[in-house]
C-alpha positions in Angstrom: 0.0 0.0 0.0 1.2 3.8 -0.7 1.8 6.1 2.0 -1.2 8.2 -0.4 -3.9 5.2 0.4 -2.9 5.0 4.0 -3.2 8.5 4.4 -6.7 8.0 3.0 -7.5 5.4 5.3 -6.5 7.3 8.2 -8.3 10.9 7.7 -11.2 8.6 6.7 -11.1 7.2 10.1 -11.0 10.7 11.6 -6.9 10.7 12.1 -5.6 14.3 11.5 -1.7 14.4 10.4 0.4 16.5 12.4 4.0 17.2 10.6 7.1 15.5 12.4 10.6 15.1 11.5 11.5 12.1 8.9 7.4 11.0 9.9 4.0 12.6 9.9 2.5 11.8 12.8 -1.6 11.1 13.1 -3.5 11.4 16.0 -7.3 10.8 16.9 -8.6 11.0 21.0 -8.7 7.6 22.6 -5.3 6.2 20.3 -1.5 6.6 20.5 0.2 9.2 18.5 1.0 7.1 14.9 4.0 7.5 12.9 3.6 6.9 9.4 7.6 6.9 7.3 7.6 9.7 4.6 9.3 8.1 1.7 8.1 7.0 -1.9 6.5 3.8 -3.4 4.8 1.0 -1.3 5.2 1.1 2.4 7.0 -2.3 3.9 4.0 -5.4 4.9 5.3 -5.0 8.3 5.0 -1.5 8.9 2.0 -1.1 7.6 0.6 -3.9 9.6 1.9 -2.3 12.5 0.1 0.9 11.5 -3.1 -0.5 10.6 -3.3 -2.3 13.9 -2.5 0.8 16.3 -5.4 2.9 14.2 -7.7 -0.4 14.5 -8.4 -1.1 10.6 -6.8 -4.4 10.2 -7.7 -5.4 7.0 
């Protein structure tokens, strides 16, 4: 998955992006702060596992 279609799934979720250093980082009331990489192409399976499951939208 792109960072793009994550970011899609998170606002979609009601996530808002806040700007951090080599990360954005997106937070919603009631979850942990998530960091989501900045870098091109297709984010690595394990990563994005680890994202989906701290914004609860396992797939």
């Amino acid at each position: 998955m792109t960072k793009q279609n994550l970011e899609k799934l998170l606002k979609q979720a009601g996530f808002e992006k806040h700007a951090g250093g080599r990360h954005d980082i997106w937070t919603k009331s009631g979850f942990p702060p998530i960091p989501v990489p900045r870098h091109k192409g297709d984010i690595p399976k394990g990563t994005l596992n680890s994202i989906l499951k701290a914004a609860k939208l396992e797939h």
